[in-house]
C-alpha positions as CSV (number, residue, x, y, z in Angstrom):
1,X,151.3,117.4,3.9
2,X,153.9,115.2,5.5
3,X,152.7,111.4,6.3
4,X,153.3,110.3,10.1
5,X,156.5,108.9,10.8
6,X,156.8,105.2,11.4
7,X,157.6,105.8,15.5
8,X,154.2,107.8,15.3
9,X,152.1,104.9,13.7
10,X,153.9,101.8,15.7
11,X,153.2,104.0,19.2
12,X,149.5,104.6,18.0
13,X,148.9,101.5,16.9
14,X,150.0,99.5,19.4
15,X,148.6,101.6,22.3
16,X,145.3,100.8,20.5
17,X,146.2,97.5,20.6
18,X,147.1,97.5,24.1
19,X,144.2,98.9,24.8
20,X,141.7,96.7,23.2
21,X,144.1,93.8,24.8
22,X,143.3,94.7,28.3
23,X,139.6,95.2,27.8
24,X,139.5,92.4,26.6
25,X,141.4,90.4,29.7
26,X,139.3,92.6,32.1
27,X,136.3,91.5,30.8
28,X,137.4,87.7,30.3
29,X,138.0,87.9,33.8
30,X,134.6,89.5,35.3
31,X,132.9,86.6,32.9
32,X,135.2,83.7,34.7
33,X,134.4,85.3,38.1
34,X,130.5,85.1,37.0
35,X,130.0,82.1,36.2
36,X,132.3,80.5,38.5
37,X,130.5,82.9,41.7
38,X,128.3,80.5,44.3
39,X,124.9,80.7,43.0
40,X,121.5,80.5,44.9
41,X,120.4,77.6,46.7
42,X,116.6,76.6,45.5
43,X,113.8,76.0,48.2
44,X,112.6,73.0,49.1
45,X,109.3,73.7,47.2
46,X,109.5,74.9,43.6
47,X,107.2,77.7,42.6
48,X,104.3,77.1,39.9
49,X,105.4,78.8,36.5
50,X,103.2,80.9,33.9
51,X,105.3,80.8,30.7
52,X,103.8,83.9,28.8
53,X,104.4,82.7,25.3
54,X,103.6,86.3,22.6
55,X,103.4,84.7,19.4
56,X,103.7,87.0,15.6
57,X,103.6,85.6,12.3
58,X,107.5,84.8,10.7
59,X,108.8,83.4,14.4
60,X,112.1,81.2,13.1
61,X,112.0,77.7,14.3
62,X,108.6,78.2,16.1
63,X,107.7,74.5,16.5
64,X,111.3,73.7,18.0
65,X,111.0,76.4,20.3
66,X,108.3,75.5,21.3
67,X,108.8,72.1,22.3
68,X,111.7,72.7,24.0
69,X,109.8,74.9,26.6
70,X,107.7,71.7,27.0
71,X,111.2,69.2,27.7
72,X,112.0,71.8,31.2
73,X,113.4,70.0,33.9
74,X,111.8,71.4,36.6
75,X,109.8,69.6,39.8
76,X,107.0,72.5,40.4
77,X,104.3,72.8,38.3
78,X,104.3,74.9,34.7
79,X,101.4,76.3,32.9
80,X,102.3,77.8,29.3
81,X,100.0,80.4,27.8
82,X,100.3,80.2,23.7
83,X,99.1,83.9,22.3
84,X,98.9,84.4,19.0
85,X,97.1,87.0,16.2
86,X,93.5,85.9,15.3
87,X,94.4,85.1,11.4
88,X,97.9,83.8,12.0
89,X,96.4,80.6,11.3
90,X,100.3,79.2,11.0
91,X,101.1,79.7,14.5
92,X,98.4,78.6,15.9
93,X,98.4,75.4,14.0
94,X,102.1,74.7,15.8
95,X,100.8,75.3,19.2
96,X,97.7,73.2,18.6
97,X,99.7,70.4,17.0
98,X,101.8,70.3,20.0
99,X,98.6,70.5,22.5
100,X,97.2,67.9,20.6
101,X,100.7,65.7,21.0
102,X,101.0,66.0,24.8
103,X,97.4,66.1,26.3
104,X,98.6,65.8,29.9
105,X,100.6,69.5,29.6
106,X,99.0,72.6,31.0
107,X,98.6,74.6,28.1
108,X,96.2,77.2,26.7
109,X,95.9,78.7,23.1
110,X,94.3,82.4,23.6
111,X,93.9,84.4,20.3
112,X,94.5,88.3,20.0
113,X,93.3,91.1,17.6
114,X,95.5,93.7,17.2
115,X,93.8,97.3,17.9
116,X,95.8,98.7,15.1
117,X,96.6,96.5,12.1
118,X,96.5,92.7,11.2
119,X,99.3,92.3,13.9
120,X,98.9,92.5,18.2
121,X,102.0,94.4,19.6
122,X,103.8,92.2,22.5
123,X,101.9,94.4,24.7
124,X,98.6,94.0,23.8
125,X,98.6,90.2,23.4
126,X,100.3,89.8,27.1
127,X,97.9,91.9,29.0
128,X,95.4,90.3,27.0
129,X,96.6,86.7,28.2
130,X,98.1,87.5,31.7
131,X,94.3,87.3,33.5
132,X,94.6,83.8,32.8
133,X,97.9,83.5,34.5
134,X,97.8,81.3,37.9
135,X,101.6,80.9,38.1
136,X,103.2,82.5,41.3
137,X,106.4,83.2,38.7
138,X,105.4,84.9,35.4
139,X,108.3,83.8,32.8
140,X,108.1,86.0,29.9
141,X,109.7,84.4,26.8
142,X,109.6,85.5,23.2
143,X,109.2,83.5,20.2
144,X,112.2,82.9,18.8
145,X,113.5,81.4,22.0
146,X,114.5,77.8,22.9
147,X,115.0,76.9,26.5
148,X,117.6,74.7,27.3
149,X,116.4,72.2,29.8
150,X,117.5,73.8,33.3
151,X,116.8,77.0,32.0
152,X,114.3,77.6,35.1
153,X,116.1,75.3,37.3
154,X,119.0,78.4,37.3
155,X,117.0,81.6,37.2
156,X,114.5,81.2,39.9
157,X,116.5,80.6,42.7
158,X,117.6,84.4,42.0
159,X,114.1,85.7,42.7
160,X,114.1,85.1,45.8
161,X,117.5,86.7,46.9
162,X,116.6,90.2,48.9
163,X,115.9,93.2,46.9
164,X,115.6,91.3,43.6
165,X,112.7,92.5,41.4
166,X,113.2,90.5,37.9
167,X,115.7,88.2,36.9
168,X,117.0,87.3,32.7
169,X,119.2,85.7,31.2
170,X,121.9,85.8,28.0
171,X,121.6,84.7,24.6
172,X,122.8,82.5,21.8
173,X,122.6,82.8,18.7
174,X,122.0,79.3,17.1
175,X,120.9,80.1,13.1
176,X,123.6,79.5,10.6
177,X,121.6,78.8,7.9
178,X,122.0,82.0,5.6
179,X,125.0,84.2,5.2
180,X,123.2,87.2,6.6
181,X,121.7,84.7,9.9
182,X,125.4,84.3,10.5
183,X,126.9,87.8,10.8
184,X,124.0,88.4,13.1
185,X,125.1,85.2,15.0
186,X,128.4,85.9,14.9
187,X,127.5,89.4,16.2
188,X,125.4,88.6,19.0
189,X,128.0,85.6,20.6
190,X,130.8,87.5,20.2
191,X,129.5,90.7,22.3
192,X,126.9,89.5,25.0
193,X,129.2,88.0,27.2
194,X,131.7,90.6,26.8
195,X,128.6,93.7,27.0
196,X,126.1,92.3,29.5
197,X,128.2,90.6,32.2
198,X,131.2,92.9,32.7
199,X,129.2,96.0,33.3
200,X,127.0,94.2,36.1
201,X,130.2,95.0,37.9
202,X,130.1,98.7,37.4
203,X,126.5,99.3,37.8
204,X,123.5,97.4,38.9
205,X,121.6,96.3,35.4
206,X,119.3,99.4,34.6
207,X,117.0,97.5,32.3
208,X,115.8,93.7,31.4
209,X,117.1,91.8,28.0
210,X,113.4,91.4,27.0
211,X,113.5,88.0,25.3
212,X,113.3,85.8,28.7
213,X,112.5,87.1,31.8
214,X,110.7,86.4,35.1
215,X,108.9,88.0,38.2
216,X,107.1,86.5,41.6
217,X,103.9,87.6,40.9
218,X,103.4,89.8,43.5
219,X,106.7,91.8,42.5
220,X,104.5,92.2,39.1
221,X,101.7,93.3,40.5
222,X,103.4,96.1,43.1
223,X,105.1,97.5,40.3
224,X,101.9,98.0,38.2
225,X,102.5,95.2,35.7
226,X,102.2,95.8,32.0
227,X,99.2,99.1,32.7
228,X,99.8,102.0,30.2
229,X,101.9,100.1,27.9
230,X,99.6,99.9,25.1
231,X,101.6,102.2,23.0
232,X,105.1,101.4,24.1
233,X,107.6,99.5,22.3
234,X,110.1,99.3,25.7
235,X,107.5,97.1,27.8
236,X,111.1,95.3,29.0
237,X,112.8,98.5,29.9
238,X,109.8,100.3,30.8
239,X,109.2,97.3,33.4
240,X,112.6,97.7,34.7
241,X,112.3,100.7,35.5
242,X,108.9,100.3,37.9
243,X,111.1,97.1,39.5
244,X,114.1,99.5,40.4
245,X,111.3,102.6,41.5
246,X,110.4,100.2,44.3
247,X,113.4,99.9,45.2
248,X,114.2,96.3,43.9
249,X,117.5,95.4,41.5
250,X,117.1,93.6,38.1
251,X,119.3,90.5,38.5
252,X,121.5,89.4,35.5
253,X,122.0,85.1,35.7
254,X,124.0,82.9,33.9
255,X,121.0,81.0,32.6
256,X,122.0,81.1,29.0
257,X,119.1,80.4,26.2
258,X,119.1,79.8,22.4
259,X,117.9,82.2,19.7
260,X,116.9,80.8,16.1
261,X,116.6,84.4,14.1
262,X,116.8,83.4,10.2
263,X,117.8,86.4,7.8
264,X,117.3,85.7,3.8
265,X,118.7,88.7,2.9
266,X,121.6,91.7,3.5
267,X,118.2,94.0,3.7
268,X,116.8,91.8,6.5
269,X,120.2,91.8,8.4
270,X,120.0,95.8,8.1
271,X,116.8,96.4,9.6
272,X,117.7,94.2,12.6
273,X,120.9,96.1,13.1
274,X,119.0,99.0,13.1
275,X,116.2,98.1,15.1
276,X,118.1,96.9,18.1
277,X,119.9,100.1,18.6
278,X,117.1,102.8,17.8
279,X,115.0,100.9,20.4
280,X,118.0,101.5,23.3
281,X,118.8,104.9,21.5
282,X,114.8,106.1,21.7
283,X,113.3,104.3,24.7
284,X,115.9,103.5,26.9
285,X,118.9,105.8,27.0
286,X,116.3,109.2,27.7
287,X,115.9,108.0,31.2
288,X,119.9,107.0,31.8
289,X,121.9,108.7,34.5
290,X,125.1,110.3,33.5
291,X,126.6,107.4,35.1
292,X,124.5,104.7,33.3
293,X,125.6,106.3,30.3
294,X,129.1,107.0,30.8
295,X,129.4,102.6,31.9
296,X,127.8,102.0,28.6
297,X,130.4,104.3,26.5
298,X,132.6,102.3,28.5
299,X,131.6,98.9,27.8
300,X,131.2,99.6,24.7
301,X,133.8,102.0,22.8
302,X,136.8,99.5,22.7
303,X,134.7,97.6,19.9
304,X,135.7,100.2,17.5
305,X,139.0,99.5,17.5
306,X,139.7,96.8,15.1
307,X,137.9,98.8,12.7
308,X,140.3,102.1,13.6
309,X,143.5,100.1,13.2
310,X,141.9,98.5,10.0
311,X,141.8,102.1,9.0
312,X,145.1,103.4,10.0
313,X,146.7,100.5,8.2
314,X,144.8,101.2,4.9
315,X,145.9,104.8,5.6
316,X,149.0,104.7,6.4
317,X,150.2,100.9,4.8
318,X,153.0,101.0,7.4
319,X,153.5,97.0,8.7
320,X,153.0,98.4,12.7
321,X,149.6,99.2,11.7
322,X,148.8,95.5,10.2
323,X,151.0,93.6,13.1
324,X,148.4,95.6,15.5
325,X,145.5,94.7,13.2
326,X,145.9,91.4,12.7
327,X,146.9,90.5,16.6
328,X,143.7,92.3,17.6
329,X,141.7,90.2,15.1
330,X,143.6,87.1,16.8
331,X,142.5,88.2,20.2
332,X,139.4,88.8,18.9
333,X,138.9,85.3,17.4
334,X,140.2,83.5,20.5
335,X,137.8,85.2,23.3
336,X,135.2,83.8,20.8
337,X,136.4,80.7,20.9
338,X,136.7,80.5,24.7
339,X,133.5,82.1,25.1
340,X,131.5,79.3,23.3
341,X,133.8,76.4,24.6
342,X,133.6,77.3,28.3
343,X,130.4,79.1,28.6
344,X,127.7,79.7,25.4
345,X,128.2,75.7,25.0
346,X,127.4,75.9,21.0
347,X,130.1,75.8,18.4
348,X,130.0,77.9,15.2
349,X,130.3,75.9,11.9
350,X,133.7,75.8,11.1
351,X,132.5,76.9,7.6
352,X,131.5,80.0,9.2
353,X,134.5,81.0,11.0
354,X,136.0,83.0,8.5
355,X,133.0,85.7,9.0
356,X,135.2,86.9,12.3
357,X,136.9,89.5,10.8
358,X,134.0,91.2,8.8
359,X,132.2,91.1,12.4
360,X,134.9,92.7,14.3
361,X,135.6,95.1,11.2
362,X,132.1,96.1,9.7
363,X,129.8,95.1,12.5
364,X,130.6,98.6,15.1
365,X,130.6,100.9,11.9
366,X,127.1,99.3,11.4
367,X,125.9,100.1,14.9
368,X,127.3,104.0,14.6
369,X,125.0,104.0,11.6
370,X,122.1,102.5,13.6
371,X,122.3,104.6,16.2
372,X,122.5,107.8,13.8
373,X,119.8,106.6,11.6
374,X,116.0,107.5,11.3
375,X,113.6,106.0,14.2
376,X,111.6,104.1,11.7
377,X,111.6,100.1,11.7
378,X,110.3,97.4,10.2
379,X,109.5,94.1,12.0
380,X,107.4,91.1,10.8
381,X,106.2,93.2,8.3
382,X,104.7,96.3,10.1
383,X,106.5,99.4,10.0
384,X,106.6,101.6,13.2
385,X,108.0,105.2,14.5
386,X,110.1,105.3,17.8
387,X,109.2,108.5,19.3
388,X,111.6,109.2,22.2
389,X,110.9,108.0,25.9
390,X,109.5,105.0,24.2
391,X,105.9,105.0,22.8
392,X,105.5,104.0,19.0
393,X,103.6,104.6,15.9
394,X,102.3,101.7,13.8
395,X,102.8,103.6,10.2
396,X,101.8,100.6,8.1
């Protein structure tokens, strides 16, 4: 069999390249216009605040994140709900430590016991704790998550814009401190400006990024809150779709917060691959429009193509191919650059820079083999099922 002609591979490869190119300048430019767009104007009176703090055993950086939810700038009042597992005597031992440090904050350690196992689902330890909620916003706010300080000064002016239900944010990946906690880093800030903002654009957000979010209370309550959701694993996407049923939009903001995830180990990094995309791929993309479906494929697909010209030069070892590849690992690099410079406001080690190209090589194949893998996961040590349209299975 005859190899392709040099014309053949320097047309392909550079309308790949083109193509990648000018997503890539599309989206650039629907981030620019984003954050540069006028945003809300906050009411005279700020709202009181319920931070609903779920807390599991292995949370990264727990006692920073937590103290950063206590250094908020913001003039209303905030009450923060701790919730952790009865025997996770660690956890609990940072939130009382920090009680115990600043007597004069409005805070509350509640203690959960799972219904299944030593460990309390999400679910189960925020219905358990949201009785005891007075705020008229409920924040929702996982544990690996440190506010920056006018983290609530920029989302909740956006609840209060007509027709908005719930409003969240974007994240930053902040852990360096292992190989594997890098990739995953590297990963994350290199694709959530460039997958979350552009298609806000195309189509009204159909779900909530369910590490920090808020509601007005009422809003909560009309949609029937967290009822039923005992044995889901989507309680974000689940919720977002009871905000959009009444008719209310889920609000993407440019309120940007940091994420400490620590991996140890290439195993580690490969369950958390997998478990972000069997979650979307089993509770989430069932109830998708055609549309919804077709903007993600969109948004998404052009990812791939580093990796395809990385292929076709290996293939084909024609210097077309590796002028295309290495120009699209360029552009790749420098959209990162500008998107932690101008917007993310955190800086990658310069020691880890040269993980770039394995992201933007390895990092799409790895999320095709996600998304075709088994609906098992591991978290935190429990192991669960994903059965489609979103309940779970605690298996061990």
């Amino acid at each position: 069999m005859s190899r392709p002609s040099t014309p053949f591979i320097r047309g392909f490869a550079y309308s790949l390249l083109a193509t990648f190119a000018l997503d890539r300048v599309l989206k650039l430019a629907a981030i620019t216009h984003f954050f540069h767009s006028d945003t809300p104007q906050p009411s005279r009176i700020w709202p009181t605040v319920t931070l609903l703090q779920p807390i599991t055993r292995g949370a990264s950086g727990l006692a920073n994140n937590l103290r950063s939810r206590t250094q908020l700038d913001y003039p209303g009042h905030l009450e923060h709900l701790f919730i952790c597992d009865v025997h996770d005597e660690v956890s609990q031992k940072a939130c009382t430590s920090l009680m115990a440090e600043l007597p004069d904050l409005d805070a509350q350690l509640l203690l959960v016991d799972a219904i299944q196992g030593p460990i309390a689902a999400k679910t189960e330890k925020l219905l358990a704790a949201l009785p005891r909620a007075r705020g008229e916003i409920l924040w929702f706010v996982d544990d690996d998550i440190a506010l920056r300080p006018d983290a609530l000064r920029i989302m909740i002016p956006y609840l209060f814009q007509p027709q908005v239900g719930a409003v969240f944010g974007l994240a930053c990946y902040t852990n360096w401190q292992t190989l594997w906690s890098s990739l995953m880093s590297i990963f994350v800030n290199a694709n959530a400006l460039l997958s979350y903002i552009p298609l806000t654009y195309l189509a009204d957000p159909f779900t909530i990024t369910g590490h920090c979010f808020a509601l007005r209370r009422e809003i909560f309550q009309r949609a029937g809150g967290l009822t039923a959701m005992e044995e889901r694993i989507d309680d974000d996407h689940e919720l977002a779709r009871r905000v959009r049923h009444l008719g209310l939009r889920c609000v993407q903001t440019p309120m940007i917060y940091d994420v400490n995830n620590e991996l140890s180990s290439r195993t580690a990094y490969t369950k958390q691959m997998k478990r972000w995309f069997i979650f979307p791929r089993q509770a989430m993309a069932p109830y998708l429009t055609l549309r919804e479906q077709g903007v993600t494929l969109l948004g998404s697909i052009t990812q791939l193509i580093p990796a395809l010209l990385a292929l076709l030069a290996l293939f084909t070892w024609k210097r077309p191919a590796f002028q295309a590849l290495i120009t699209s690992l360029g552009l790749f690099g420098a959209i990162y650059a500008l998107g932690e410079i101008c917007y993310l406001q955190r800086r990658t080690p310069a020691s880890r820079w040269p993980l770039l190209p394995i992201v933007a090589l390895l990092a799409p194949l790895q999320v095709l083999w996600s998304l075709a893998a088994s609906p098992e996961i591991e978290w935190r040590g429990q192991r669960w099922r994903i059965l489609r349209g979103g309940k779970m299975e605690v298996l061990s």
